[in-house]
C-alpha positions as CSV (number, residue, x, y, z in Angstrom):
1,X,-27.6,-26.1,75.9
2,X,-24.3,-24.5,75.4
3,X,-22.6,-23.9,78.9
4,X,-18.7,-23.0,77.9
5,X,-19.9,-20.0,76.5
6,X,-16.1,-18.6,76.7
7,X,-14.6,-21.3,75.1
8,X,-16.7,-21.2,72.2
9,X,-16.2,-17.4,71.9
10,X,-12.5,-17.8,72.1
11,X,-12.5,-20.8,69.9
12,X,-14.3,-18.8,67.2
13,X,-12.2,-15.6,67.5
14,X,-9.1,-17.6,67.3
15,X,-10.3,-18.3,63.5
16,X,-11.1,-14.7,62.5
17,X,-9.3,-11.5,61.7
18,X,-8.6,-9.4,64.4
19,X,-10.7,-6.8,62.8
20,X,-13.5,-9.3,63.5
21,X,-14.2,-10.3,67.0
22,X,-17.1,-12.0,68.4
23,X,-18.0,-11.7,72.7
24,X,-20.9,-13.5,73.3
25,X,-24.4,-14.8,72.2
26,X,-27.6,-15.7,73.8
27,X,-30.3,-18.3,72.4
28,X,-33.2,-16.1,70.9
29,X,-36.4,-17.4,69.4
30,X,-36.5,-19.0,66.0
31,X,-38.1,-16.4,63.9
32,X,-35.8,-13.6,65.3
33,X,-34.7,-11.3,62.5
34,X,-31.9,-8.8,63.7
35,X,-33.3,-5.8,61.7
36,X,-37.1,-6.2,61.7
37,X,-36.1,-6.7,65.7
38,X,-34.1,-4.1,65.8
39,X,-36.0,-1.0,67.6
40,X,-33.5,1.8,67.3
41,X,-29.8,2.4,66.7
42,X,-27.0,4.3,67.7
43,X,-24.5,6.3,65.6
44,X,-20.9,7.5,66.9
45,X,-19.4,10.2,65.3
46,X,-15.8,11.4,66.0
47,X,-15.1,14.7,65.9
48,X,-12.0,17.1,66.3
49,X,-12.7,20.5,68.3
50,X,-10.8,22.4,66.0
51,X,-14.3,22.6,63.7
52,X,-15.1,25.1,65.9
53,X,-12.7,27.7,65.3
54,X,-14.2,30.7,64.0
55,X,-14.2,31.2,60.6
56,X,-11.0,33.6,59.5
57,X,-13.0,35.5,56.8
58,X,-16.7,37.0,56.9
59,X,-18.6,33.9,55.9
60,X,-21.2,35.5,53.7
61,X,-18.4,36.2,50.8
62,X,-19.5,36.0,47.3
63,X,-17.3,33.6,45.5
64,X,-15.9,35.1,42.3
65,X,-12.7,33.2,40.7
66,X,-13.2,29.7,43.0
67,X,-16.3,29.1,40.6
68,X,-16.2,26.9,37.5
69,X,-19.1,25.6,35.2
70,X,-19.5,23.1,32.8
71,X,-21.7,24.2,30.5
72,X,-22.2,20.7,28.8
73,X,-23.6,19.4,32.2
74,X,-24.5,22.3,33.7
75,X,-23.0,21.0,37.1
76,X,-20.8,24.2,39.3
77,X,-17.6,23.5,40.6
78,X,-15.4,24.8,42.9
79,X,-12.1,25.6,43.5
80,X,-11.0,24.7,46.9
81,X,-7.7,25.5,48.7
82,X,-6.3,22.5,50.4
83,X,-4.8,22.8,54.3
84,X,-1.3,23.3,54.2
85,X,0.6,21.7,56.9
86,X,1.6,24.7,58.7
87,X,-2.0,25.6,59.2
88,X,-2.7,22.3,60.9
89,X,0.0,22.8,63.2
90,X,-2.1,25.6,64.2
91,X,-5.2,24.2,64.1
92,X,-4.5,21.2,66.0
93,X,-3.6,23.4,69.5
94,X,-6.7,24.4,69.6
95,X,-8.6,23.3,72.7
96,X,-12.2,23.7,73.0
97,X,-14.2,25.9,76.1
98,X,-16.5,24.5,78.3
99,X,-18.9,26.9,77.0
100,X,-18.7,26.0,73.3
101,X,-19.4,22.3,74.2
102,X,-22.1,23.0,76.5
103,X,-23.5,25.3,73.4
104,X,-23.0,22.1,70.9
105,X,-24.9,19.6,73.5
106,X,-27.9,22.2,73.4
107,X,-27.5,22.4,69.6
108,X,-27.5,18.7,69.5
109,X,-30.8,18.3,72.1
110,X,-32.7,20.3,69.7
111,X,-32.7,17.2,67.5
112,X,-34.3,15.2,70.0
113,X,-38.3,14.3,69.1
114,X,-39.7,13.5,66.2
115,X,-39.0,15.8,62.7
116,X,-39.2,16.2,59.5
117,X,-36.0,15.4,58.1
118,X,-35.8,16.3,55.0
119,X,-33.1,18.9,54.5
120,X,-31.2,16.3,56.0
121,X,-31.3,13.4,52.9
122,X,-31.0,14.1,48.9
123,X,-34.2,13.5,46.8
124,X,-37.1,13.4,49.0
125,X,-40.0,16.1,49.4
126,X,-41.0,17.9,52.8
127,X,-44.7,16.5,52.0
128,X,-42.8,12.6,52.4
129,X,-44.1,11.2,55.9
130,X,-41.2,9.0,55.5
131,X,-39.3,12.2,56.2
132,X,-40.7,12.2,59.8
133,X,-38.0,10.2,62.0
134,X,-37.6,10.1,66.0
135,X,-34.3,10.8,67.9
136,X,-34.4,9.5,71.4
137,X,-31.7,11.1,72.8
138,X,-28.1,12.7,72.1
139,X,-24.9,13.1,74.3
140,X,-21.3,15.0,73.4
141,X,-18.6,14.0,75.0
142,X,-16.2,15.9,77.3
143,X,-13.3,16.5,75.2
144,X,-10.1,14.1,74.4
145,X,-6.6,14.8,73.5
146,X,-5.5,12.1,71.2
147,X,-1.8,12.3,69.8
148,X,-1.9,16.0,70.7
149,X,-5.5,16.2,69.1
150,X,-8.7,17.2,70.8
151,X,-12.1,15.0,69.4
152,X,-15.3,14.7,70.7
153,X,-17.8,11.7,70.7
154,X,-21.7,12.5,69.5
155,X,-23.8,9.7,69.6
156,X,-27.3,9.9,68.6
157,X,-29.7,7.6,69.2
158,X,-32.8,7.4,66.5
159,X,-35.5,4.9,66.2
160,X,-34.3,5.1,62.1
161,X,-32.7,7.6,59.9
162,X,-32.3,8.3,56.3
163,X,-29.2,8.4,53.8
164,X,-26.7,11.0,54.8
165,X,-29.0,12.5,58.1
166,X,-26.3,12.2,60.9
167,X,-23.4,13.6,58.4
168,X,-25.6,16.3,58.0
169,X,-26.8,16.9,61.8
170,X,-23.4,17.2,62.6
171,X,-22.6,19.7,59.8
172,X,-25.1,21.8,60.4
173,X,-24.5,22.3,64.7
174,X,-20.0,22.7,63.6
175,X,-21.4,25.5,61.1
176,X,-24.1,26.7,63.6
177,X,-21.4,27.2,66.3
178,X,-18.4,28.4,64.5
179,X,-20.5,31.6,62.6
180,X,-22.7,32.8,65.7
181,X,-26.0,31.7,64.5
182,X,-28.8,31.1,66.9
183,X,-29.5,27.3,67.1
184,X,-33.2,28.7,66.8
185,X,-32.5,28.1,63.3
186,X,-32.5,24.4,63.6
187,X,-36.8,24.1,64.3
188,X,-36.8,26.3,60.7
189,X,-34.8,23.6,59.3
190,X,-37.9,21.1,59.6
191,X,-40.1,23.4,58.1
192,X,-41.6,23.1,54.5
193,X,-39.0,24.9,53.5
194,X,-36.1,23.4,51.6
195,X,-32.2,24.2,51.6
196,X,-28.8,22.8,50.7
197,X,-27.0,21.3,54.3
198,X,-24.0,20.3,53.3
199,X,-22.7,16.6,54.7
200,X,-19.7,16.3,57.2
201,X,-17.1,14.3,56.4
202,X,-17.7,10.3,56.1
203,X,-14.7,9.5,57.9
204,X,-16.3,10.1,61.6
205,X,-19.5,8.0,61.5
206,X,-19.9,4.7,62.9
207,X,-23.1,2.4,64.0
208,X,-22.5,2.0,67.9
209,X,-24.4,-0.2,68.3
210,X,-28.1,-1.4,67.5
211,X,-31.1,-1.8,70.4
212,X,-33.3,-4.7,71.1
213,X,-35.7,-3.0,73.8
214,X,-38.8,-4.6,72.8
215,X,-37.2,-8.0,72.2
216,X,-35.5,-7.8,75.5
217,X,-38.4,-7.0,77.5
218,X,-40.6,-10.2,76.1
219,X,-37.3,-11.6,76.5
220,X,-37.5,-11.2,80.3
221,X,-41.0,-12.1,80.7
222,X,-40.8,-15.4,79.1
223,X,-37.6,-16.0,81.3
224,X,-35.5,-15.9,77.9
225,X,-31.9,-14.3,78.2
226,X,-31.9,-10.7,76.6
227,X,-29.1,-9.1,74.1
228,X,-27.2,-6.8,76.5
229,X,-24.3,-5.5,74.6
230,X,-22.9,-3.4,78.5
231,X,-21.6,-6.5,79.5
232,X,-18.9,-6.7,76.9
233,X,-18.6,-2.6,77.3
234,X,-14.8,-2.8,77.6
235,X,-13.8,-5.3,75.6
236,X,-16.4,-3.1,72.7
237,X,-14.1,0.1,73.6
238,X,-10.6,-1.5,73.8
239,X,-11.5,-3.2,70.1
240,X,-12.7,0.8,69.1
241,X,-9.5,2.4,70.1
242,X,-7.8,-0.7,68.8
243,X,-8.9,-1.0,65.0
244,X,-11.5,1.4,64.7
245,X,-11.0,5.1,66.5
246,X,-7.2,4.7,65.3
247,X,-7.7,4.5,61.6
248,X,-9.8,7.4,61.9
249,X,-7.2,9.6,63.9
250,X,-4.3,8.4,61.5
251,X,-6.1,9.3,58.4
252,X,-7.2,12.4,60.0
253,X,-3.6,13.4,60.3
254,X,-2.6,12.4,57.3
255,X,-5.2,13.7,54.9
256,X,-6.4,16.5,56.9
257,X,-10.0,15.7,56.4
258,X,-12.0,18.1,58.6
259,X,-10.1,21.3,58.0
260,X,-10.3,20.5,53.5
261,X,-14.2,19.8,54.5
262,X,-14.2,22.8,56.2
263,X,-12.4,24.9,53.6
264,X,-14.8,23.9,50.8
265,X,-17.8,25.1,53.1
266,X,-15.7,28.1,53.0
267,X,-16.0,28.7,49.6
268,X,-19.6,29.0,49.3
269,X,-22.5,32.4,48.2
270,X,-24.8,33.4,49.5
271,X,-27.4,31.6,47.8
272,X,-26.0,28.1,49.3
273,X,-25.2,29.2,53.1
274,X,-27.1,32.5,53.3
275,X,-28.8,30.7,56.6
276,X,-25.9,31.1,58.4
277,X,-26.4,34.4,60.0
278,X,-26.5,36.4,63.5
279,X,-30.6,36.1,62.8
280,X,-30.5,32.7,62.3
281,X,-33.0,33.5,59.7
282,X,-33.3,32.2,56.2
283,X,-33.6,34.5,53.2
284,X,-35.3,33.9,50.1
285,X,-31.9,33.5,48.1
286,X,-31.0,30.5,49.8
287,X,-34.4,28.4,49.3
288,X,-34.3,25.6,46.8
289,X,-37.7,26.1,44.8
290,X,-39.4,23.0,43.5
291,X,-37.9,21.7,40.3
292,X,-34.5,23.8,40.7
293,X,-31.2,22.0,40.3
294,X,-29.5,22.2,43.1
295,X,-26.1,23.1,42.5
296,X,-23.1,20.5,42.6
297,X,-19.9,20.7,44.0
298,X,-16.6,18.9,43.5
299,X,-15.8,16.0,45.7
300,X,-14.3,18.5,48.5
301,X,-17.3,19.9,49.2
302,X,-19.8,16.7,49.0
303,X,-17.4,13.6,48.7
304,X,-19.5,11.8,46.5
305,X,-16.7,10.2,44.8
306,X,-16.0,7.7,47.6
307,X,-18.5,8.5,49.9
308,X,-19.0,5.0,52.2
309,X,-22.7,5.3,50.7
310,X,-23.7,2.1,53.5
311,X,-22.2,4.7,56.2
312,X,-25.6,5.9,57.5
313,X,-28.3,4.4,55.0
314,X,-31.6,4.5,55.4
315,X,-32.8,2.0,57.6
């Protein structure tokens, strides 16, 4: 039995990188597997307010010069304008109201249950079961300035989820909010019917942390110490601000991330976004039939280039 539990931490940390740390550990059973084990997870995903801003132009505009095909590969691409530096200036004043984050925690509580996910991945049908995934809970931040920045914190807990699902949860409430449509349109979005969500930018997701419920409860009856990850809270949040919020923030100012991703949503018809209205209905243009090829934009507007593809994988 190991009882200078803080030396042995601190001996180990002292021979990693501070981008590695370890806090504690408890003795768990000998066949304990820290996925099959694992009962749910939670996500983290940073987000700046200015997302919310209204869009400057009516958002159903049909693109005309911003489109480009390949004929050879029949693959659409489009021209999108990048965020100058003036505009960020502007952009990055904005504060958000209590009454638009009250409206994106009810967006985000809509996604609580279980649901058919499959607008929210690539490649799988709305008959797939595995399509059918169970969020526990969600909770948005109040909001916090950061280097005269305003972000929010969504974290959403899920017993699993599928490639690209909380990118695209989040894209769809920042779209949601910033045209006026009803969040009614949400429950459609779990219907049979099939349409293009485009993801949110990679840069603001990170696993929080997984959860050990079941474990920890035969844990405690068989007088065994549990996995309880509170205890190290602050030393968890220090090391986020520390090495992992920062990075986000600094490349955020430098590459303007959110406002390009939002400009290439921007630049979209009618047949990809058509959703997106006062109705919060969708129209026949904008379902994907079976066998259609959807169509495929340039990295601005998916990021497929060098999107973290391990970011939010299916577990």
């Amino acid at each position: 039995m190991i009882t200078d539990i803080p030396n042995v931490v601190e001996k180990i940390n002292e021979n990693l990188p501070d981008q590695i740390r370890m806090w504690g550990f408890v003795k768990v059973i000998r066949s304990f597997h820290a996925k099959t084990l694992c009962d749910s997870r939670v996500y983290e995903y940073l987000l700046p307010t200015y997302v919310f801003i209204l869009p400057e132009k009516e958002f159903n505009l049909v693109l005309s010069n911003s489109i480009q095909s390949d004929t050879a590969t029949q693959k659409v691409f489009v021209d999108v304008p990048t965020a100058t530096s003036e505009e960020m200036i502007e952009k990055r004043k904005y504060r958000i109201s209590q009454e638009t984050i009250e409206h994106v925690r009810q967006g985000f509580q809509e996604y609580r249950g279980t649901h058919n996910y499959h607008n929210y991945t690539i490649g799988r049908s709305p008959q797939e079961k595995s399509c059918n995934r169970y969020i526990v809970d969600s909770q948005v931040s109040d909001p916090k300035i950061i280097n005269d920045v305003e972000w929010i914190t969504i974290k959403i807990h899920g017993q699993s989820f599928m490639l690209h699902q909380i990118r695209k949860m989040v894209s769809l409430i920042v779209m949601i909010v910033r045209t006026g449509t009803p969040i009614s349109l949400i429950a459609k979005t779990f219907t049979q019917v099939k349409i293009n969500i485009p993801k949110a930018p990679a840069l603001g997701l990170l696993l929080e942390r997984p959860v050990f419920d079941s474990y920890n409860r035969k844990a405690r009856d068989q007088g065994k110490d549990v996995i309880d990850y509170d205890i190290y809270q602050d030393q968890i949040e220090k090391f986020k601000d520390n090495f992992i919020y920062s990075k986000i923030f600094e490349e955020e100012i430098a590459e303007n991330t959110f406002q390009n991703w939002l400009n290439a949503v921007d630049q979209h018809t009618e047949r990809d976004y058509g959703y997106l209205n006062c109705e919060g209905i969708i129209p026949e243009s904008s379902i994907v039939k079976h066998g259609e090829r959807q169509k495929y934009y340039d990295q601005a507007v998916n990021n497929e280039q060098d999107d973290d593809e391990n970011s939010d994988n299916e577990d």
